[in-house]
Backbone bond lengths (Angstrom), bond angles and torsions (degrees), N, CA, C in turn:
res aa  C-N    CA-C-N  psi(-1)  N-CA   C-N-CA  omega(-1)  CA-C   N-CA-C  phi
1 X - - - 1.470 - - 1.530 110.94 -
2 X 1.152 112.30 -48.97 1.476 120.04 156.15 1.686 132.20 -21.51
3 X 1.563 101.44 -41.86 1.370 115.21 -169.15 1.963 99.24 -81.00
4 X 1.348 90.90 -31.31 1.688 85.70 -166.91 1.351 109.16 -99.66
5 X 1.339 111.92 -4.65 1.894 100.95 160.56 1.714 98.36 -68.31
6 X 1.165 118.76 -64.22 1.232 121.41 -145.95 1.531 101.92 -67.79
7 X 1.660 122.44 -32.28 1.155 84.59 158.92 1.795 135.81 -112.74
8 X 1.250 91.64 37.22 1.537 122.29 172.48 1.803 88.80 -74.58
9 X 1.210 112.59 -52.02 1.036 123.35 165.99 1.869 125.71 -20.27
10 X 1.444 66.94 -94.07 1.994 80.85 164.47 1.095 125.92 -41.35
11 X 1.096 121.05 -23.67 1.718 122.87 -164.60 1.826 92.50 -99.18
12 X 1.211 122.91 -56.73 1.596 106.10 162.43 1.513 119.72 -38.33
13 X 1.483 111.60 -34.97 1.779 110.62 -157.51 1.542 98.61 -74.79
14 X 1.257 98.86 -36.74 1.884 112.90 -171.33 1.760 110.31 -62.50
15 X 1.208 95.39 -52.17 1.914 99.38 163.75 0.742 119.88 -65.82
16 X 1.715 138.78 -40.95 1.528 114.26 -166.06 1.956 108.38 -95.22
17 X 1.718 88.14 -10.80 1.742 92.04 145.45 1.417 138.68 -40.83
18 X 1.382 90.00 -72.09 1.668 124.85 -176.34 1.752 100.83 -44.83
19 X 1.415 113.31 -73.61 1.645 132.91 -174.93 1.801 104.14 -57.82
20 X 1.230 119.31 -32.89 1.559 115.27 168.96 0.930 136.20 -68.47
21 X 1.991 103.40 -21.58 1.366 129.41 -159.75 1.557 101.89 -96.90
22 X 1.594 110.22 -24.44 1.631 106.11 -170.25 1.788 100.51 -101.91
23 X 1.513 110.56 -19.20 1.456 113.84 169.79 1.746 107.38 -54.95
24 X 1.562 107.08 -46.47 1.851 107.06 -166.18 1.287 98.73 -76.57
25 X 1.432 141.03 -26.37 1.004 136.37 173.45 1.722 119.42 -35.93
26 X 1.397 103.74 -43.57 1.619 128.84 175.47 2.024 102.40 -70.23
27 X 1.450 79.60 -74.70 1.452 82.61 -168.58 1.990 120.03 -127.78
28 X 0.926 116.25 -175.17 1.730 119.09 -138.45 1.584 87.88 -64.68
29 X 1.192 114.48 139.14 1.822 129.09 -163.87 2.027 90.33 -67.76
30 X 1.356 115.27 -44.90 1.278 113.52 -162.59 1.746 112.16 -84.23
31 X 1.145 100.25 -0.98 1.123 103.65 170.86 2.025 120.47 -90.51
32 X 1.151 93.84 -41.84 1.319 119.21 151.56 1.249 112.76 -31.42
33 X 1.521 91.26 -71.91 1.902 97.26 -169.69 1.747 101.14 -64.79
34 X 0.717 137.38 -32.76 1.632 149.60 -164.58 2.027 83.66 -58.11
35 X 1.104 87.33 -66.96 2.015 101.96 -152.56 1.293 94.86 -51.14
36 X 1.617 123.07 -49.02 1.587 133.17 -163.15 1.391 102.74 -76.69
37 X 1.522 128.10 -24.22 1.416 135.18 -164.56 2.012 93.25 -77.47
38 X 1.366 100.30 -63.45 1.461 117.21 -178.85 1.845 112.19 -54.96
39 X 1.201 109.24 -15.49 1.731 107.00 173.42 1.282 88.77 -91.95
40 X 1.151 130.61 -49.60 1.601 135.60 -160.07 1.786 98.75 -49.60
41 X 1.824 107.69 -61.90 1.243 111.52 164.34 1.756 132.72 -35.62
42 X 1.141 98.06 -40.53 1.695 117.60 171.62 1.445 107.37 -50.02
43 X 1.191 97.64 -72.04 1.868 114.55 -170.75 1.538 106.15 -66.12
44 X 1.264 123.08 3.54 1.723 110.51 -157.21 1.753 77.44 -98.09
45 X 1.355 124.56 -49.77 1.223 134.10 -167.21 1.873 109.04 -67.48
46 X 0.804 93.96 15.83 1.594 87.72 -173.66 1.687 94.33 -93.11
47 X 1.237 125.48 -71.85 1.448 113.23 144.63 1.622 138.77 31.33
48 X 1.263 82.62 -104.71 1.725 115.63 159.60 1.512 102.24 -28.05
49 X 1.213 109.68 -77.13 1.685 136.29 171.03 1.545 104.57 -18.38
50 X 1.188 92.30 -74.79 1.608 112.82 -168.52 1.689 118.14 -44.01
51 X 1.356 97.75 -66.75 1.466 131.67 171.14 1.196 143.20 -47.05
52 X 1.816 92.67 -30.65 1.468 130.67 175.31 1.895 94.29 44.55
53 X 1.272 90.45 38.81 1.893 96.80 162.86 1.598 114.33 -34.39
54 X 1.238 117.56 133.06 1.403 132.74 143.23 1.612 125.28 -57.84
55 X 1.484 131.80 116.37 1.011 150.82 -155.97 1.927 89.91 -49.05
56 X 1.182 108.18 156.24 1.343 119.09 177.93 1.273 127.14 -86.55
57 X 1.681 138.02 139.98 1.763 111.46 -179.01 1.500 100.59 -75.69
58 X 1.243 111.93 162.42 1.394 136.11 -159.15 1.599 106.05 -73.99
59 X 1.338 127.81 -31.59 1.155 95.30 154.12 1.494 142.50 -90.24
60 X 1.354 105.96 20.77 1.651 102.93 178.20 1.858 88.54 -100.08
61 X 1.303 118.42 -16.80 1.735 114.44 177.47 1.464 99.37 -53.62
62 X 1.100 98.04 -56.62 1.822 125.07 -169.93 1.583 96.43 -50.78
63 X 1.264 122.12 -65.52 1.478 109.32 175.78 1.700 117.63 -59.27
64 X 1.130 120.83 -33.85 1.308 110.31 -175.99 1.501 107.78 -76.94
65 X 1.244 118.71 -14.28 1.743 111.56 178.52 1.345 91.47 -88.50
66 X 1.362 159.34 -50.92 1.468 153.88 -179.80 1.326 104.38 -43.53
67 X 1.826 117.76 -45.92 1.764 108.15 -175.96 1.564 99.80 -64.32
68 X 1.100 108.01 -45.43 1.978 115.54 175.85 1.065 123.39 -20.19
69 X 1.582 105.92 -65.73 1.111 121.43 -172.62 1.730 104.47 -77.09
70 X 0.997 115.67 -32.67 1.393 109.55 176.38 1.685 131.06 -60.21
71 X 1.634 92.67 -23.09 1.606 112.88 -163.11 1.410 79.27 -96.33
72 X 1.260 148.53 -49.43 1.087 156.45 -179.60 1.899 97.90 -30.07
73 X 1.221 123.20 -79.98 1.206 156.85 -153.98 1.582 88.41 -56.36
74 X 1.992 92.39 -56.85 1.732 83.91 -173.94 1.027 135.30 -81.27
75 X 1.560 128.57 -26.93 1.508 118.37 -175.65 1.785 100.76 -89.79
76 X 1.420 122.61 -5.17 1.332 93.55 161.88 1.227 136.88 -119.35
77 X 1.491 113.38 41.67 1.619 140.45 158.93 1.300 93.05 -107.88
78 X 1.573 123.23 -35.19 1.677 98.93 171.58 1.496 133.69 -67.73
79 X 1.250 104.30 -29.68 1.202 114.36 -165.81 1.832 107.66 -90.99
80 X 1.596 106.96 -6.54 1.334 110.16 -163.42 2.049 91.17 -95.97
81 X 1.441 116.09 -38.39 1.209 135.36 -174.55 1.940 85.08 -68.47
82 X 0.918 124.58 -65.23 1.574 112.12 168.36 1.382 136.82 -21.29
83 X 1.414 111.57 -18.14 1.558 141.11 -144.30 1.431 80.42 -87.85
84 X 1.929 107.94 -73.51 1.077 118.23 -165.31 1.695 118.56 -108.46
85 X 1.320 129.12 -28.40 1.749 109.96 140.72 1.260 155.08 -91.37
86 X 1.196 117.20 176.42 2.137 113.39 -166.43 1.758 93.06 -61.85
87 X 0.947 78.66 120.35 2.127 82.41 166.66 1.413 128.86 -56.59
88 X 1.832 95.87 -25.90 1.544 95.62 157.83 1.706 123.33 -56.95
89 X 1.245 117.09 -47.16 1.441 103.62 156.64 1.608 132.10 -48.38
90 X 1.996 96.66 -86.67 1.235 96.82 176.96 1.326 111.88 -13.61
91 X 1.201 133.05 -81.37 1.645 125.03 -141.71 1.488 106.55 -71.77
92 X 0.776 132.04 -55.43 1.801 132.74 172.55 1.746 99.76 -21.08
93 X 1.866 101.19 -56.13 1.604 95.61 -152.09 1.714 101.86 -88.52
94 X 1.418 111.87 5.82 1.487 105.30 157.92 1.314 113.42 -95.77
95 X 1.713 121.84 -33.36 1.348 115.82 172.18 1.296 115.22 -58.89
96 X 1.102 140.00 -50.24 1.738 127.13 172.49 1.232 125.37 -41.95
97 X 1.519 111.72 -59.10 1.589 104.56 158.06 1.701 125.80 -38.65
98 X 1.155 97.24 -61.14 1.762 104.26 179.58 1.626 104.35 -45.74
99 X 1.341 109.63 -33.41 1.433 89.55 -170.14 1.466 125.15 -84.34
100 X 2.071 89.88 -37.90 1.987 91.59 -170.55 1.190 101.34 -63.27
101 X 1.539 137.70 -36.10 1.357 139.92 -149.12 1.851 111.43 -71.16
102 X 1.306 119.66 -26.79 0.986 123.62 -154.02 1.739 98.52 -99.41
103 X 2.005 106.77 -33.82 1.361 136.09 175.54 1.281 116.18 -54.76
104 X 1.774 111.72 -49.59 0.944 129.36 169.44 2.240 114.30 -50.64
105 X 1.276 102.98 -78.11 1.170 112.48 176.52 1.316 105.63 -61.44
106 X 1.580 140.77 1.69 1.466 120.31 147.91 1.375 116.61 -70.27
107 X 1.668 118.79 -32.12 1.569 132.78 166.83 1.186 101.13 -32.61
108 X 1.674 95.88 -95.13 1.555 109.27 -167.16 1.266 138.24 -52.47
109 X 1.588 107.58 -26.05 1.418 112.11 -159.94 1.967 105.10 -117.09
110 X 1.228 105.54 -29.82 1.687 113.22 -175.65 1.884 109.60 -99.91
111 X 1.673 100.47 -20.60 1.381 88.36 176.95 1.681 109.95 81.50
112 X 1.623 111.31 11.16 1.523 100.09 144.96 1.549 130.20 -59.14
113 X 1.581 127.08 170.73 0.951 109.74 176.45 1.913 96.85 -152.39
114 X 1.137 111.20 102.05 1.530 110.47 -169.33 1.793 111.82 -84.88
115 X 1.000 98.10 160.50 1.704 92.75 -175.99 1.121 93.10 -79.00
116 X 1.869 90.26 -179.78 1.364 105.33 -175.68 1.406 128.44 -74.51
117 X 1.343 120.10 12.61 1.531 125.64 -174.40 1.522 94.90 -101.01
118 X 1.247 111.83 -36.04 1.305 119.78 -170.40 1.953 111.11 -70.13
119 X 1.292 107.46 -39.62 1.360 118.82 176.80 1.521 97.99 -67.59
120 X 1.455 121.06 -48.65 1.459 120.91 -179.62 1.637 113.16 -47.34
121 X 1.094 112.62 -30.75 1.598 140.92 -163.65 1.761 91.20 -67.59
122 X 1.484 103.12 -78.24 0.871 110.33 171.62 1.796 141.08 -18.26
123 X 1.513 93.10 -50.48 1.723 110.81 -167.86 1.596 85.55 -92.46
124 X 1.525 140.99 -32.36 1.251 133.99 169.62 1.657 114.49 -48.64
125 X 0.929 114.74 -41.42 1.261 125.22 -160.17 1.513 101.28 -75.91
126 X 1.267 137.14 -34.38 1.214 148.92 173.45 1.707 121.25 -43.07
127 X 1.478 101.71 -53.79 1.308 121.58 -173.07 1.436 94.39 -85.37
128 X 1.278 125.76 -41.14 1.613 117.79 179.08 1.324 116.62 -76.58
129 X 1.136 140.17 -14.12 1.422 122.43 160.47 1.733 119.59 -83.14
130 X 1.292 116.12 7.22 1.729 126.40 -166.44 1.914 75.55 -108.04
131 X 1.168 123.27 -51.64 1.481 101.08 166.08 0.979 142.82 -70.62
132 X 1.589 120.47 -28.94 1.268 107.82 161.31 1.982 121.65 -85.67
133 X 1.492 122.39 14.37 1.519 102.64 155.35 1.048 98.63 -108.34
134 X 1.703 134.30 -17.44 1.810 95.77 -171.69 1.344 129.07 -65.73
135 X 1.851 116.17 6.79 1.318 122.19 -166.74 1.619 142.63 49.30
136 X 1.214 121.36 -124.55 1.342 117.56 165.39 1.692 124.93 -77.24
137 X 1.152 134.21 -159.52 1.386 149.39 169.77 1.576 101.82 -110.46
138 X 1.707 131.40 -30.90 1.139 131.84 -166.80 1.611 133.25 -56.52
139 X 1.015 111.72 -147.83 1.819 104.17 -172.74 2.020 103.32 -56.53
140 X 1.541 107.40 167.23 1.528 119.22 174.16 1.499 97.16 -70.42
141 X 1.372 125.16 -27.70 1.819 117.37 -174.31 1.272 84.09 -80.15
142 X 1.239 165.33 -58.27 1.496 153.84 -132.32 1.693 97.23 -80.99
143 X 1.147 112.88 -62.87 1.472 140.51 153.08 1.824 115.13 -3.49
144 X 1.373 102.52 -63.26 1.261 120.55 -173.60 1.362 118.84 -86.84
145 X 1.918 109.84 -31.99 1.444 113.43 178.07 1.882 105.77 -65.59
146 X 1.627 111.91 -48.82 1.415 92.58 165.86 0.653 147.94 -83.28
147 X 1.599 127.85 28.15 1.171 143.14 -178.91 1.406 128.23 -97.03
148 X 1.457 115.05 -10.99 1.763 123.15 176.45 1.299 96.31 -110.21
149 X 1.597 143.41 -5.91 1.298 133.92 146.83 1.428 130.83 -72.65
150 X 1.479 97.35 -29.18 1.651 100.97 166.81 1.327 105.35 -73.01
151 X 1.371 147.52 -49.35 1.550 144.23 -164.03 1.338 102.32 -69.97
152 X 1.368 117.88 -55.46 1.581 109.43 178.37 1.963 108.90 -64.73
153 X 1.204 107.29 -31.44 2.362 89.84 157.12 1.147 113.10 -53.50
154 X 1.540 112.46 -54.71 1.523 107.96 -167.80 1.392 112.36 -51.33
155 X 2.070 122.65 -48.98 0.772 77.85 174.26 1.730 135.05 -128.03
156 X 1.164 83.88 46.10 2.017 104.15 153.91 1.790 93.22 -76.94
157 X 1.034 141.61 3.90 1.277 114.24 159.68 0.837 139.26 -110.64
158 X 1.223 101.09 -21.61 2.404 118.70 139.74 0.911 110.04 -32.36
159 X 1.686 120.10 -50.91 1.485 105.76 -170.74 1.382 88.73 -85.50
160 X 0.531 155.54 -39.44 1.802 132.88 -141.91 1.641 88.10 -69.63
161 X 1.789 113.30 -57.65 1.568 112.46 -150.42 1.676 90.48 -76.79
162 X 1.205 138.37 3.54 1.525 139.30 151.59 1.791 118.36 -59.35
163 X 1.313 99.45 -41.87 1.658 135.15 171.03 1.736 95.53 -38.09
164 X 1.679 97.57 -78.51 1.246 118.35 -145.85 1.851 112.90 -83.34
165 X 1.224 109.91 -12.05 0.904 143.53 -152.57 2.184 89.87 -96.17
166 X 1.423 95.96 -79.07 1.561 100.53 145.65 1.338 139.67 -23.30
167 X 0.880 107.64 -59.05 1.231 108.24 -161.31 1.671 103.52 -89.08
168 X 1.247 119.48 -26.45 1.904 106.62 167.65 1.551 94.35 -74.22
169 X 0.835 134.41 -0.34 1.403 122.37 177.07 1.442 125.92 -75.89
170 X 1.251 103.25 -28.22 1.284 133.16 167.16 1.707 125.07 -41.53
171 X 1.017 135.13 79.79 1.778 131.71 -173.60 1.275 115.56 -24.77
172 X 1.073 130.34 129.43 1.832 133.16 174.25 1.753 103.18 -54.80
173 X 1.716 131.50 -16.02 1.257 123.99 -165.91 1.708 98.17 -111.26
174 X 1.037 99.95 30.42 2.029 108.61 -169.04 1.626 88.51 -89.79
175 X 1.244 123.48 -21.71 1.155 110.19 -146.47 1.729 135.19 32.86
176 X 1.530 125.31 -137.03 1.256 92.39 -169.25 1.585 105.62 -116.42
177 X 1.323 137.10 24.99 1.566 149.51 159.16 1.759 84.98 -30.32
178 X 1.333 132.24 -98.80 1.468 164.69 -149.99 1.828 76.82 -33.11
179 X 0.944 137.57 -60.54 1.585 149.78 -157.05 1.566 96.35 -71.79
180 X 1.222 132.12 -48.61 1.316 131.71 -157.23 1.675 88.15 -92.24
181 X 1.120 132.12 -42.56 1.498 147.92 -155.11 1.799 84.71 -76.17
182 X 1.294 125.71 -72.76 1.597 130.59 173.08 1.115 115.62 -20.45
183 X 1.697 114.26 -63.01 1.597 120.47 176.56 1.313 110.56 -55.51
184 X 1.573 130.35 -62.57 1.436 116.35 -176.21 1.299 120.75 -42.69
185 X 1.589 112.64 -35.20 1.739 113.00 -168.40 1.235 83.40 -62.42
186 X 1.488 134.72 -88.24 0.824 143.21 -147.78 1.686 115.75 -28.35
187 X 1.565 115.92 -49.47 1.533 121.16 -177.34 1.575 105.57 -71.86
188 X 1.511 107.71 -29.27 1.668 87.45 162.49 1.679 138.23 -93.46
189 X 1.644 96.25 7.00 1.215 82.84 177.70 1.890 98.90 -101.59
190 X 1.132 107.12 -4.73 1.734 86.42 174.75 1.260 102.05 -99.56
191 X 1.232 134.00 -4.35 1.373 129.06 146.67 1.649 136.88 -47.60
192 X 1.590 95.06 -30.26 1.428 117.31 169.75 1.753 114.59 -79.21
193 X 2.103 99.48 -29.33 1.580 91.71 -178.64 1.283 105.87 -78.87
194 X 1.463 144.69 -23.96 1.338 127.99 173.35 1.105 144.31 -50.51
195 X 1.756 137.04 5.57 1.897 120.34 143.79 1.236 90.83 -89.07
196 X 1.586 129.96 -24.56 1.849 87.57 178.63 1.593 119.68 -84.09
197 X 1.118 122.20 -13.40 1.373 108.68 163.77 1.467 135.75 -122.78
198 X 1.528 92.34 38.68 1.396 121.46 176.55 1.909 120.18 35.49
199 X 1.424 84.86 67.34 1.943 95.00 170.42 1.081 89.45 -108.49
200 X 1.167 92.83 150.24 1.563 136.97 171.16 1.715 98.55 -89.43
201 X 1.453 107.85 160.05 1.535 123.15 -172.47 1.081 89.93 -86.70
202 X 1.457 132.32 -61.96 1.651 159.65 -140.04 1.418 98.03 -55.27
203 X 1.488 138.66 131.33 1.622 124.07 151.15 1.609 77.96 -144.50
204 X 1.613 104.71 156.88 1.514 145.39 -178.04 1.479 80.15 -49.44
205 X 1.531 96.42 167.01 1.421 104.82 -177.16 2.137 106.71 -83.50
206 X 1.317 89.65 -48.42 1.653 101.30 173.15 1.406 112.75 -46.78
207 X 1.260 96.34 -41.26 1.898 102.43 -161.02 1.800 108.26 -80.93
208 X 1.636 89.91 -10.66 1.525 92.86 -173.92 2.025 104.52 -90.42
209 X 1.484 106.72 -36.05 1.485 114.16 157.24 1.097 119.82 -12.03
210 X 1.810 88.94 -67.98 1.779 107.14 -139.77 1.926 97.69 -78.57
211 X 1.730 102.24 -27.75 1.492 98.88 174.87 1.532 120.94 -71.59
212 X 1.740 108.85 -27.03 1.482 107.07 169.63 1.316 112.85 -54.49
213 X 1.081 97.97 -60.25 2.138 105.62 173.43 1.611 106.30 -15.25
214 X 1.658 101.84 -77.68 1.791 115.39 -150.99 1.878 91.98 -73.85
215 X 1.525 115.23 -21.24 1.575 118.13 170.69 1.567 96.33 -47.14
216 X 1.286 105.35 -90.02 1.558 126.10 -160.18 1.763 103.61 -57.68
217 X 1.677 125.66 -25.40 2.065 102.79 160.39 1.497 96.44 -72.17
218 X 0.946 137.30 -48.18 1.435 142.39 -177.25 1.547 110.60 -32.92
219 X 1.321 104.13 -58.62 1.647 99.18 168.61 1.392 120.93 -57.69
220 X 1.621 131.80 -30.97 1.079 137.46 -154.72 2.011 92.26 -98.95
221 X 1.211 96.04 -15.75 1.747 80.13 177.76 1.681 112.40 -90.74
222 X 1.624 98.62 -13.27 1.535 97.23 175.42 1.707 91.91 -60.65
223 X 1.104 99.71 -79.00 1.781 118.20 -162.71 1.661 103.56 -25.23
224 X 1.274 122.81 -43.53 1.387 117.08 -178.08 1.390 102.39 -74.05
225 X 1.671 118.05 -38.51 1.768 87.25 -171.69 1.834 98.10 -82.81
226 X 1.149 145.49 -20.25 1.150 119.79 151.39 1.394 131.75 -32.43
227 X 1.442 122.20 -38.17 0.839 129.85 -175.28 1.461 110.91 -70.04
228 X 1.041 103.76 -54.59 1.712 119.28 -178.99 1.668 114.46 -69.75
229 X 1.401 111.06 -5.65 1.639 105.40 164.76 1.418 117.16 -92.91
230 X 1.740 101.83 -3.74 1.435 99.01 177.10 1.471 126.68 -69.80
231 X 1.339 94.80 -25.74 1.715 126.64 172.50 1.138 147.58 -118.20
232 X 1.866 99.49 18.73 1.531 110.06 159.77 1.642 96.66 -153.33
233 X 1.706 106.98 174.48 1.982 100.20 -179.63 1.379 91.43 -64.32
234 X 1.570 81.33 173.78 1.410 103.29 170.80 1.320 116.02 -61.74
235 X 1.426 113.94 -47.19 1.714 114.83 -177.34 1.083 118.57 -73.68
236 X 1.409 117.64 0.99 1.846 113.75 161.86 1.592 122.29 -93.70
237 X 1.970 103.75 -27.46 1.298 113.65 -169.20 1.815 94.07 -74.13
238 X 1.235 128.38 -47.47 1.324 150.47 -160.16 1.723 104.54 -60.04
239 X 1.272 107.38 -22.58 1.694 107.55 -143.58 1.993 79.18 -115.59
240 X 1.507 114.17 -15.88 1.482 96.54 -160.60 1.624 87.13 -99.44
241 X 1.373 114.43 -45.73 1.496 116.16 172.94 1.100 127.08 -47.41
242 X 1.519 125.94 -15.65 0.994 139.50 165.35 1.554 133.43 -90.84
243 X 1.771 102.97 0.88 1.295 111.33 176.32 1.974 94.92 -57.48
244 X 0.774 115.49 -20.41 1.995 121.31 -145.54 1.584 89.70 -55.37
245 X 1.556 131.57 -8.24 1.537 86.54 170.20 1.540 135.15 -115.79
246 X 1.875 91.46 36.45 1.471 104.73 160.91 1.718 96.20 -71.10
247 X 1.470 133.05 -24.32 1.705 102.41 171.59 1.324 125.76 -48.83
248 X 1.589 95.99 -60.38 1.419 90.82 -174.84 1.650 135.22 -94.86
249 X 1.300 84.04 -5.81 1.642 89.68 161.88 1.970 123.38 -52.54
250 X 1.486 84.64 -46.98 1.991 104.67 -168.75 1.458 106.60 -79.09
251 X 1.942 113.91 -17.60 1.298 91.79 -165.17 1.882 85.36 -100.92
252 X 1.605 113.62 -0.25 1.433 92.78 -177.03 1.863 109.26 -92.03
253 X 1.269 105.45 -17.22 1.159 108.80 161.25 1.399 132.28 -55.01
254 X 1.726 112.48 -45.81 1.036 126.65 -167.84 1.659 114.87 -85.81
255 X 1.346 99.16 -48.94 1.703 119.73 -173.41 1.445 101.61 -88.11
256 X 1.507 130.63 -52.50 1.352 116.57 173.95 1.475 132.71 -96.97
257 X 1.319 77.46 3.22 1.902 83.32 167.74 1.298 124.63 66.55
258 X 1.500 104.54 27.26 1.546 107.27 -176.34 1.806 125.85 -81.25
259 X 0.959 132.91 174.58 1.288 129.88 -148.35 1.231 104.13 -137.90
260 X 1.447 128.36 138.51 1.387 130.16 -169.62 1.755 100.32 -151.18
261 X 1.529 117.22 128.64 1.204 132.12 144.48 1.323 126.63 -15.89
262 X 1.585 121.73 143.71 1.585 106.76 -178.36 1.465 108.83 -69.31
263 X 1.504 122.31 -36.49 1.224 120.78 173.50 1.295 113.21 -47.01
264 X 0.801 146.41 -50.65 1.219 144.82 -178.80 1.384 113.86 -74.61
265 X 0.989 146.41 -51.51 1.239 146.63 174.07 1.611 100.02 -53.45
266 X 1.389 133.84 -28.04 0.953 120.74 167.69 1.420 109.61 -81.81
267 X 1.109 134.98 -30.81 1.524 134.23 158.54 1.198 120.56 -56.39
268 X 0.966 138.77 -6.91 1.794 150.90 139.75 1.192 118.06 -62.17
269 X 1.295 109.38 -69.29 1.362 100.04 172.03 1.602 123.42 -57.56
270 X 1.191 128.08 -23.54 1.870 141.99 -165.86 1.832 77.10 -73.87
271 X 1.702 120.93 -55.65 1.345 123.97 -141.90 2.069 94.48 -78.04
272 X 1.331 114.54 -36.30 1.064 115.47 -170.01 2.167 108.57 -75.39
273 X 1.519 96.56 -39.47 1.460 97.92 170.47 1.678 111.61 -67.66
274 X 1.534 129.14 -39.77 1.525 122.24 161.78 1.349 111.70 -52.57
275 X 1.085 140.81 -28.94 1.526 126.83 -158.53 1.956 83.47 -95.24
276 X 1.002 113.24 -68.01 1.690 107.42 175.23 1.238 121.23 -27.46
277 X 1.706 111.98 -51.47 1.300 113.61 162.62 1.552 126.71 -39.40
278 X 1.420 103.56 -66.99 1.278 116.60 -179.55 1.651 122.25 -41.49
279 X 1.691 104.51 -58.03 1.393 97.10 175.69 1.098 125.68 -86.26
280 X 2.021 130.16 3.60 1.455 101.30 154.46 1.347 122.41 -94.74
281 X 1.300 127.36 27.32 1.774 129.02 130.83 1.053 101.75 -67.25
């Protein structure tokens, strides 16, 4: 049951990816993330509502404002790196980060212990994300344009594997305070990134919809991979939730027709055989 929240999971994370990713395309990625963060906040409380939950002990608050701030960090360097590269990249080279980082500190710090395909997974994944940002061989301007979209994935993927990392941390008796508490951090800390990376409050009325939408599945894919760390390690729940960017990789390939280097396409494939790796340990 475990296996299919988390990647019940993924398949929400990959859409409300995908739909955020073609919204920033239009307009400023962090603004985006702001609108989708604040529906996300909406829907987390419905819950709460319902349940008439008992307030949470303070350190599972404490963990859910750390995933906050982490989710904070990540979807709006992701969505801002969206602005200006193919999403078939971007997302790969934030999903790798998100994943070893969180894999890693299940090693060291929780006392998982993944097999050896999974460790193989691991050291795969290394060499495949150095292929998929160095991009082409072509001019130093080609060179340089993908180069401040890859750094801002990398690091939207700190935060994310900060996110994910968090949030199994979280007690199964927290109920869902820690979830509603996550979303707020989160809307204030990309609220805080806007004079340095100059968003605007303002989005179209449609465009602001369509981000409530991928906000509010977005919340619901946290809640499932919470759910799903209750009942597998972290480095299995982490690694399946993270399949999510075969969504938007295939539909930007397919539907937007975007174009990728052989290097890179071989860095897709290196990143898609590590993540396989990983989760059948």
């Amino acid at each position: 049951m475990g296996e299919l929240l988390a990647l019940t999971s993924a398949l929400c994370f990959g859409v409300t990816h995908f739909v955020s990713g073609l919204i920033s395309r239009r307009h400023h990625g962090v603004t985006v993330a702001a609108c989708a963060q604040t529906s996300g906040t909406a829907v987390s409380l419905v819950p709460v509502l319902l349940t008439h939950a008992a307030p949470a002990p303070p350190s599972a608050l404490a963990w859910g404002v750390l995933s906050g701030v982490g989710t904070g960090v990540g979807v709006a360097c992701l969505y801002r790196a969206m602005n200006t590269g193919p999403m078939s990249v971007v997302v790969p080279v934030s999903d790798i980060t998100a994943v070893g980082v969180p894999v890693a500190a299940g090693i060291a710090l929780l006392g998982d212990r993944p097999s050896p395909s999974a460790l193989t997974g691991i050291a795969l994944a290394l060499p495949a994300l150095w292929l998929i940002s160095r991009g082409g061989t072509g001019a130093h301007a080609r060179t340089e344009a993908r180069a401040a979209p890859s750094a801002l994935a990398l690091v939207a993927g700190l935060g994310l594997a900060v996110q994910f990392f968090a949030l199994a941390r979280i007690p199964a008796g927290a109920a869902w305070w820690p979830i509603a508490v996550s979303r707020a951090a989160s809307v204030a800390v990309i609220l805080a990134l806007f004079p340095a990376m100059g968003a605007s409050v303002r989005l179209p009325r449609r465009a602001a919809a369509t981000a409530a939408g991928a906000g509010a599945l977005g919340t619901l894919a946290i809640v499932l991979y919470l759910l799903a760390t209750r009942q597998e390690l972290l480095s299995v729940a982490v690694v399946l939730s993270a399949l999510y960017p075969a969504v938007p990789v295939l539909l930007a390939l397919t539907v937007l027709r975007e174009r990728i280097t052989r290097p890179q396409a071989a860095g897709l494939l290196g990143a898609g055989a590590a993540l396989a790796l990983i989760a059948l340990g």
